[in-house]
C-alpha positions, 0 to 999 in steps of 0.5 A: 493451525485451523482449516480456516486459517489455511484458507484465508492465508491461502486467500491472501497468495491469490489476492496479492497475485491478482494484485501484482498482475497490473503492477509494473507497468509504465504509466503517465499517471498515478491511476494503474491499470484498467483491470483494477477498476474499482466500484461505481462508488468509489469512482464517482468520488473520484475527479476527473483532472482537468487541464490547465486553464489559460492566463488571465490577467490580474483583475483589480479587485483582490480576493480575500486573505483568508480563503477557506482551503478545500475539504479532502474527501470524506471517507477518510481522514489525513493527520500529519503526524510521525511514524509509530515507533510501535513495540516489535513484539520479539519480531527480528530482521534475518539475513539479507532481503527479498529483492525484484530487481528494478523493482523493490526490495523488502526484508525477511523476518526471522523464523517465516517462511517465504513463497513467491505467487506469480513472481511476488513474494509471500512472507508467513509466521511460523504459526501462519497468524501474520503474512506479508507481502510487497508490490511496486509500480512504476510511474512515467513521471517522478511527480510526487503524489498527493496522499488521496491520490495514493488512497486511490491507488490502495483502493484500485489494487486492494479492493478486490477481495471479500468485505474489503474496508479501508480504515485510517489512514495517516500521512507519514512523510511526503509521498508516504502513507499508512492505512488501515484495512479489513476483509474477509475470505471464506468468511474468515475475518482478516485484518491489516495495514498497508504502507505505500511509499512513493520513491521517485518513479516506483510507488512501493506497497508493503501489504501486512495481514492477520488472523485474530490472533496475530493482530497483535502483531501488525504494528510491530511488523510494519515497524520493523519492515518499513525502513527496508521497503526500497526500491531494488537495483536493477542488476541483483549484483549489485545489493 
C-alpha cells in the first residue's frame, strides 16, 4: 500500500461526495443541478432543446426516401452491441447489498470493505487497488433518455476531478450505457468505467475505479455488479 495509492482512493471519497451533493433531486429534465456546470467547451457542444414547431400542412412535394440520419457528436462514439460477459476475475458477490431507500441499491463484493462519504457508499479491495461507488438521481418525468443525453449527465457529474477524460462509450440496452474514463489525483493516474442505467424515474450510476494495478479488474467488477445496481424500495423492510 503506497502513500500514492492512499491519496487518489482518499481522492475518490471526496469526488464521489461532491458528486452525490446534486443527486437526488426532482428535476423536469435530465440536466442535474447547476452546481455540476461543465466547461465552456463541452456546453457549447451541447444544444439547447427547442420547442415543438407548429403543424404544417403537408406540401405537395414529397422529400426523399433516403434521407441521411443526423451524425451524433463527435467526441464520442455509439455501437449497439451486447454486454461484455467479461471474466470475474475470482470477484465474488457477499451477502446482502448496500441499499438508499428510494433511491438505489448495489451489491457488496466479497472481501472489501465499505465507507459511506456524505451519505453515499464507498467500496475498496482489500489491497485498495479498486473501489466502487453507486449514485442516483431522480427525474420529473420517466422519458426514457437518449445515449447522448446520459453522456451529458456523466460528463455534468464526473468531470470534476484532475485530468478527467471520458474514453468509449457503448449502448448496452435502452436508457443504459457504458463508459470509459481516466483522471488523475495528486498526479497519481486512475482509471475506470461508469455504468448508467435509466429505470423509470431514477438514473442509476455505478462508478468503478483503479490504480495501475487493479485495472485489470475493472471489466470484471462491472460484470459482476451490474445486474444488482436497482432502484432500492422506499421502506428498507421491504428488501
Amino acid at each position: 500500500m503506497t502513500k500514492r495509492s492512499s491519496i487518489w482512493l482518499l481522492g475518490l471519497g471526496l469526488f464521489a461526495a461532491l458528486a452525490v451533493s446534486g443527486f437526488g433531486r426532482p428535476t423536469s429534465g435530465w440536466m442535474p443541478s447547476a452546481t455540476f456546470a461543465v466547461g465552456q467547451a463541452v456546453r457549447a457542444q451541447t444544444p439547447v432543446p427547442l420547442p415543438n414547431p407548429p403543424s404544417i400542412p403537408p406540401s405537395e412535394s414529397t422529400a426523399p426516401e433516403n434521407t441521411s440520419p443526423l451524425e451524433r457528436p463527435a467526441d464520442f462514439e455509439l455501437e449497439q452491441v451486447p454486454p461484455a460477459d467479461g471474466d470475474t476475475a475470482g470477484l465474488t458477490l457477499g451477502e446482502g447489498a448496500y441499499s438508499e431507500p428510494g433511491q438505489f441499491q448495489i451489491g457488496t463484493i466479497e472481501g472489501y470493505t465499505m465507507a459511506v462519504t456524505a451519505g453515499i457508499p464507498l467500496f475498496e479491495s482489500p489491497d485498495r487497488s479498486l473501489a466502487y461507488t453507486a449514485l442516483s438521481k431522480r427525474r420529473a418525468n420517466p422519458r426514457v433518455l437518449a445515449d447522448d443525453e446520459l453522456v451529458q449527465l456523466v460528463l455534468e457529474t464526473l468531470d470534476r476531478g484532475e485530468n478527467f477524460q471520458t474514453g468509449g462509450v457503448i449502448s448496452t440496452a435502452p436508457g443504459e450505457i457504458l463508459m470509459n474514463w481516466t483522471a488523475s489525483i495528486k498526479d497519481a493516474p486512475i482509471t475506470g468505467k461508469v455504468l448508467v442505467r435509466q429505470i423509470d424515474r431514477q438514473v442509476l450510476m455505478l462508478v468503478v475505479s483503479a490504480t495501475a494495478s487493479g485495472a485489470d479488474k475493472v471489466d470484471a467488477a462491472i460484470s459482476v455488479l451490474s445486474e444488482t445496481l436497482q432502484v432500492a424500495p422506499t421502506d428498507r423492510a421491504a428488501l
